[in-house]
VOMAR-429386 format. One line per field, with one value per atom (N, C-alpha, C): residue in one letter; x, y, z; residue number from 1. Coordinates in Angstrom, 2 decimals, m for minus. Each point is the difference from the previous one (the first is absolute). Example, Ala and Ser with C-alpha at 12.3 -4.5 7.8 and 13.67 -1.06 7.14 Angstrom:
REM VOMAR-429386
type c(A, A, A, S, S, S)
east c(13.19, m0.89, 0.90, m0.35, 0.82, m0.77)
north c(m5.69, 1.19, 1.20, 1.05, 1.19, 1.09)
up c(7.80, 0.00, 0.00, m0.72, 0.06, 0.73)
seq c(1, 1, 1, 2, 2, 2)
This chain:
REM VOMAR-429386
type c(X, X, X, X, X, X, X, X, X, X, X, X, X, X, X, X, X, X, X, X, X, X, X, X, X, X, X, X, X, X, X, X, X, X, X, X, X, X, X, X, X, X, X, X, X, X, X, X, X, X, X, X, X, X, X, X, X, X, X, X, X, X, X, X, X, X, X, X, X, X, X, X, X, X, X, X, X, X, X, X, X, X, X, X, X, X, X, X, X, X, X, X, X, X, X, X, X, X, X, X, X, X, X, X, X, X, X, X, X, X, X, X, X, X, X, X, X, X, X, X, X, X, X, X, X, X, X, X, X, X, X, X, X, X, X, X, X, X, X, X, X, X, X, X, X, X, X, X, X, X, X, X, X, X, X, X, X, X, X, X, X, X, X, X, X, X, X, X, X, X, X, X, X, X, X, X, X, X, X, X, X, X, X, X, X, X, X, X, X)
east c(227.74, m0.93, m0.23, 0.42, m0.31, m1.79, m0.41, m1.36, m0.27, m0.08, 0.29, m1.29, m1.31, m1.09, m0.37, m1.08, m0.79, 0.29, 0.41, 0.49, 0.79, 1.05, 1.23, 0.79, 1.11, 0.12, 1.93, 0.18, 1.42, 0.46, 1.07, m0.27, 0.91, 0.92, 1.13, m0.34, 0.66, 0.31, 1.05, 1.21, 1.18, m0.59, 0.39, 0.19, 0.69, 0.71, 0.80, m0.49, 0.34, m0.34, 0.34, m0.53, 0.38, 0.61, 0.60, 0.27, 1.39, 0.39, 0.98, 1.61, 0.65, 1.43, 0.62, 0.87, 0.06, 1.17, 0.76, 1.04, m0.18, m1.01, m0.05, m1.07, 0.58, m0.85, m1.11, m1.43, m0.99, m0.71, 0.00, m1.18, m1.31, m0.35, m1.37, m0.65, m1.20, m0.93, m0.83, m0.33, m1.38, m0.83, m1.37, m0.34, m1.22, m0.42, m0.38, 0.22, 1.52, 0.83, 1.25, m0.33, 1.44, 1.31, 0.69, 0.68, 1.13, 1.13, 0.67, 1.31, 0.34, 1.31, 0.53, 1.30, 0.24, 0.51, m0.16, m0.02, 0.82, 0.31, 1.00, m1.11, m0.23, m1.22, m0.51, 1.46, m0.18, m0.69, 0.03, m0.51, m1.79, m0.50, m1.49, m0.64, m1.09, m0.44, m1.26, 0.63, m1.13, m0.74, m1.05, m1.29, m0.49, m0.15, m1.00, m1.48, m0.87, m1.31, m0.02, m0.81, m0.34, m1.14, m1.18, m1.50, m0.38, m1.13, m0.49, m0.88, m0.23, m0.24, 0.60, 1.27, 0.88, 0.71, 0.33, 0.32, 1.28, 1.13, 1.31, 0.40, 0.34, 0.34, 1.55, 1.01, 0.83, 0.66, 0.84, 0.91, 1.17, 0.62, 1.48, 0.09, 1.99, 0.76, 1.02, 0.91, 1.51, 0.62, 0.96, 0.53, 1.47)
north c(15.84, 1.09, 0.18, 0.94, 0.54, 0.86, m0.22, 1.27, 0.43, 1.68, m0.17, 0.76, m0.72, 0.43, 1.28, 0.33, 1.00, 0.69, m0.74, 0.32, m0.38, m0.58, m0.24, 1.57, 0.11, 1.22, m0.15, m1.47, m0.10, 0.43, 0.73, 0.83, m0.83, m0.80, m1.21, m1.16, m0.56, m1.56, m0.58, m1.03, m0.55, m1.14, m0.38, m2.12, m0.42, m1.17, m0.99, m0.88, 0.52, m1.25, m1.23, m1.14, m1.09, m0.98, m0.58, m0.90, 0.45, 1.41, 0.88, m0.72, 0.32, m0.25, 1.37, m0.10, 0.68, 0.79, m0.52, 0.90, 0.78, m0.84, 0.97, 1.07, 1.14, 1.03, m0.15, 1.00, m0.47, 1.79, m0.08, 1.21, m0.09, 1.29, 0.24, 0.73, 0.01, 1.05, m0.01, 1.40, 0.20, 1.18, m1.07, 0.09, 0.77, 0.66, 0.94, 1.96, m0.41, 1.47, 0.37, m1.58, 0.30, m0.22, m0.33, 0.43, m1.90, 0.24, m1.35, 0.22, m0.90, m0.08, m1.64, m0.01, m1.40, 0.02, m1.77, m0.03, m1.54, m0.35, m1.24, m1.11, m1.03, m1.31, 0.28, 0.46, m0.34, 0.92, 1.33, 1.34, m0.17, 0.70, 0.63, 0.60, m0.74, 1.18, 0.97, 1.38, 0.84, 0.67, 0.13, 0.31, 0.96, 1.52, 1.00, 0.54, 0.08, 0.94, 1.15, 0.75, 1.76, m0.23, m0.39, m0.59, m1.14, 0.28, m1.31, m0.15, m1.49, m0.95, 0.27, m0.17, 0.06, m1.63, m0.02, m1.18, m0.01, m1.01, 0.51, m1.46, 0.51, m1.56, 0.19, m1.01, m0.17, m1.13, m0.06, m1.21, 0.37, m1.21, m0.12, m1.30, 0.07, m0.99, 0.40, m1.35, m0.10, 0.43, 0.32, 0.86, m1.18)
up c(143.56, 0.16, 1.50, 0.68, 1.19, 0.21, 0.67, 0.59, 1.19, 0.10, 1.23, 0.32, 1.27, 0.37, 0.14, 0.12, 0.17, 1.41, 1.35, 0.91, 0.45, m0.77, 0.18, 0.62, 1.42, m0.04, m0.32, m0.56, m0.88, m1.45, 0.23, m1.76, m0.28, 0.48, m0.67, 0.89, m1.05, 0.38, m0.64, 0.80, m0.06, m0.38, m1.29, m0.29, m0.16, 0.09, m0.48, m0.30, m1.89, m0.69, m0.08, m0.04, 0.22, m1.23, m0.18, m1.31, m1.12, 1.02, m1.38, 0.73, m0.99, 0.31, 0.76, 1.24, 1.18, m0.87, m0.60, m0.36, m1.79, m0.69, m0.84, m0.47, m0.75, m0.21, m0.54, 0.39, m0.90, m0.33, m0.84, m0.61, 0.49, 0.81, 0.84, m1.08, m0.21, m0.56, 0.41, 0.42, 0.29, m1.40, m0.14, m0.85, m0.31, 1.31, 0.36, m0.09, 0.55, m0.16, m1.12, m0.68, m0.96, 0.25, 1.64, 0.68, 0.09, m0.83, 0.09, 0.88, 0.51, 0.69, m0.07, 0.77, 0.24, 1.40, 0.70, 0.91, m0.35, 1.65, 0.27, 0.23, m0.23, 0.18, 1.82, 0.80, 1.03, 1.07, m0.85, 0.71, 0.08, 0.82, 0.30, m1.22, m0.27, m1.02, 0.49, m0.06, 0.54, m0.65, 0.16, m1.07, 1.10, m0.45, 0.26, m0.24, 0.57, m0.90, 0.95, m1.40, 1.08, 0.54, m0.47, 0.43, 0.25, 1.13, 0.30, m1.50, m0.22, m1.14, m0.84, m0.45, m0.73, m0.79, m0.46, m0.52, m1.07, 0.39, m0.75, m0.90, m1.53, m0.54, 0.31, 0.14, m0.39, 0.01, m0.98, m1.12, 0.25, m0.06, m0.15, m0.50, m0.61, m0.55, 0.50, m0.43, 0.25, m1.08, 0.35, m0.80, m0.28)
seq c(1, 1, 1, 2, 2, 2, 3, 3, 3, 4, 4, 4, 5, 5, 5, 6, 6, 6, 7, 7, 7, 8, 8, 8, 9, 9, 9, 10, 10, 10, 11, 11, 11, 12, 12, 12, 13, 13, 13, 14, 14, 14, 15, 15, 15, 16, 16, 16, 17, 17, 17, 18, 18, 18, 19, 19, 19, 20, 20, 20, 21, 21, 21, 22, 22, 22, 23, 23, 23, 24, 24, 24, 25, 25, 25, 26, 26, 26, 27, 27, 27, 28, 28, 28, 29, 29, 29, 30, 30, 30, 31, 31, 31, 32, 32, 32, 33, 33, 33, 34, 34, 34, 35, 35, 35, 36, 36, 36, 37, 37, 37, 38, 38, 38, 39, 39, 39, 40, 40, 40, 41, 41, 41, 42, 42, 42, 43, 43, 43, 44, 44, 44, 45, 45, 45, 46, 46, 46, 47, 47, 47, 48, 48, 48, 49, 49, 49, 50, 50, 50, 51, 51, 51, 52, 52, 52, 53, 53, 53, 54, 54, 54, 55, 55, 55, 56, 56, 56, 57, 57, 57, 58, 58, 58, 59, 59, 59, 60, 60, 60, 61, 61, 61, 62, 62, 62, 63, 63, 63)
């Protein structure tokens, strides 16, 4: 779960998750917008909001 402040003036933010396997795929969801994709263990995961206090769930697995 990401949140991003009231005066925060960042509408993204880059993570790297920690603990995943670098070469295999994992299913992102965000559970917020509905919105799934897949990604490599080893890539950035970037999470957007349009407003300040916003707050984003998202889950993943390996695929």
């Amino acid at each position: 779960m990401g949140f991003r402040g009231e005066d925060s003036v960042f509408s993204e933010v880059s993570l790297k998750l920690k603990g995943l396997d670098p070469q295999s795929d994992y299913e992102i969801t965000d559970k917020d917008t509905g919105k799934v994709f897949v990604q490599k263990g080893s890539d950035m995961l970037k999470i957007k909001s349009q407003k300040p206090r916003d707050s984003r769930l998202i889950t993943y697995r390996k695929l």
